[in-house]
N, C-alpha and C positions, 0 to 999 in steps of 0.2 A: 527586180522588184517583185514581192510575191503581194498579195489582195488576201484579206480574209474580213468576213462582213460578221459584226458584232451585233447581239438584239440589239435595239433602241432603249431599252432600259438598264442595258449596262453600260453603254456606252460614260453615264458619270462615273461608275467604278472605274476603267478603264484610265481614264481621265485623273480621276482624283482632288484630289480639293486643291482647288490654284494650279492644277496640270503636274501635280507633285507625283501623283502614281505613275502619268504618261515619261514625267521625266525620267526617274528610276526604271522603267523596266528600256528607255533608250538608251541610259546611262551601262544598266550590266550588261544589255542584251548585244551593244555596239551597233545601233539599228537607229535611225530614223523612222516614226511614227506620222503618216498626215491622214489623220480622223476626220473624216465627211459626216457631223453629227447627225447632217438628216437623214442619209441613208443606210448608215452604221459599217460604211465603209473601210476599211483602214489599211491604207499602202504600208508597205513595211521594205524600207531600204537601207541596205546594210556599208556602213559606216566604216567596219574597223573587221574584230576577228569574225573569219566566215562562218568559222565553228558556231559560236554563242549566237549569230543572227540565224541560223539553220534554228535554232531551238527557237526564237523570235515569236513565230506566226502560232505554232504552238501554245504558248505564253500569252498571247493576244486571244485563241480560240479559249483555252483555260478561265479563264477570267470571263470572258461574252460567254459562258457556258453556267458561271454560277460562282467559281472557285476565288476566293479569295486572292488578292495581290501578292501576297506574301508566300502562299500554297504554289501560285502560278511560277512564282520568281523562283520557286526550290529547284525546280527544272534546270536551270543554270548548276545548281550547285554541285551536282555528281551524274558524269553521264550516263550514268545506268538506271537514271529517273527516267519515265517516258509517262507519257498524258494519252491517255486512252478515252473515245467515246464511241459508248453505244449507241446508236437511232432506236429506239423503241419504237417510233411509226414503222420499220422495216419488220417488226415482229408480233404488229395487232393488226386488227380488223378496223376497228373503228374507236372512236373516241371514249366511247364505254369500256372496251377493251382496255384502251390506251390506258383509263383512270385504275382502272381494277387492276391491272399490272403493275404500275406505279406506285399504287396502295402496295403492294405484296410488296416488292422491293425498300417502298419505306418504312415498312413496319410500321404495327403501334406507336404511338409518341416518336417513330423514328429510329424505333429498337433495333432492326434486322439491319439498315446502313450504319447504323453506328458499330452493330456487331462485327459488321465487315467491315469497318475498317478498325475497330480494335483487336481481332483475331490476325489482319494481314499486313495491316500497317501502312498503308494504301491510302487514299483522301479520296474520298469519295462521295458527289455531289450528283441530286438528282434535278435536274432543272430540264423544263420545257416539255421534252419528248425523248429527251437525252440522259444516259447516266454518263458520267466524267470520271474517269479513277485516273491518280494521279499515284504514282509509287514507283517500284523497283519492279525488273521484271515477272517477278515470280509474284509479287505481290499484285500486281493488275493481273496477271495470269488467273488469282486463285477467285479474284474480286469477278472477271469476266466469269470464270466458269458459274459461281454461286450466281451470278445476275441470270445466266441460262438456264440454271437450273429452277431459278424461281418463275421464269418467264414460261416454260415446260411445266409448269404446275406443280414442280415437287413439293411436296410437305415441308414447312419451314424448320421443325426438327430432322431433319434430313441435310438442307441445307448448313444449320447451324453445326451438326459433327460433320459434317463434310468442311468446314472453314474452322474446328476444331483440331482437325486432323493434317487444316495445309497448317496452320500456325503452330502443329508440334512439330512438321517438317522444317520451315523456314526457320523455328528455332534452334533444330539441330542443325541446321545448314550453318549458322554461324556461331554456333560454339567452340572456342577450340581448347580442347583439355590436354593438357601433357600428357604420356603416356606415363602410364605408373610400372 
């Protein structure tokens, strides 16, 4: 049985309307879920394939992190998905810090995360103290580097052809052309 503790404010997400999200992510995950809503606890005990319950608590962190039910569930769907988070308190001073790095990473109106993940293809949610990227290897790879690099001060056109440059890689990665 593994323990993973969800804020208290996602705990409805988590849950769902009528226990419908708690059901589905038991249903694909092959896991039993028991939610302790006051202290945002949540046992996770595996049912059925060991495989999909190993992805389980993941799924559960995903979601208590910011990510949508349905972003959290993809994790099941190809096992070269994996769900990554950053601590942002491991990497500021203090609260001031904390905001002004968070600001960088979410860009204007949101610009600079959305950038990253329309250049890597990656899901990527900034909540708490935490960034979450959710994608393919190579695609959290390129998502963690650009979060370091913005966290290191680099100039945001700096970062943007640097996440121009993985997305013409990962584009060639999966082309495949006949040879002529």
């Amino acid at each position: 049985m593994r323990h993973v503790t969800v804020p208290q404010d996602r705990i409805g997400v988590l849950i769902g309307e009528g226990g419908e999200t708690l059901r589905e992510v038991e249903d694909r995950a092959d896991v039993r879920l028991d939610v302790d809503s006051e202290t945002g606890s949540v046992a996770i005990d595996s049912t059925g394939d060991p495989v999909a319950a190993m992805v389980a608590p993941d799924i559960v962190k995903a979601i208590g992190r910011g990510f949508t039910p349905e972003v959290a569930l993809s994790l099941l769907d190809h096992d070269l998905r994996r769900f990554e988070l950053i601590d942002l308190a491991d990497h500021t001073r203090n609260d001031n810090d904390l905001q002004r790095k968070k600001g960088r990473i979410i860009g204007e109106n949101g610009r600079t995360r959305e950038l990253m993940e329309e250049l890597t293809g990656a899901e990527v949610v900034i909540y708490g103290s935490t960034v979450g990227i959710i994608g393919g290897a190579e695609e959290v790879s390129a998502v963690r580097r650009a979060v370091g690099m913005l966290l290191d001060g680099a100039p945001h056109g700096a970062v943007y052809s640097f996440l121009e440059r993985k997305s013409n890689e990962l584009d060639d990665d999966v082309s495949f052309s006949a040879p002529q």
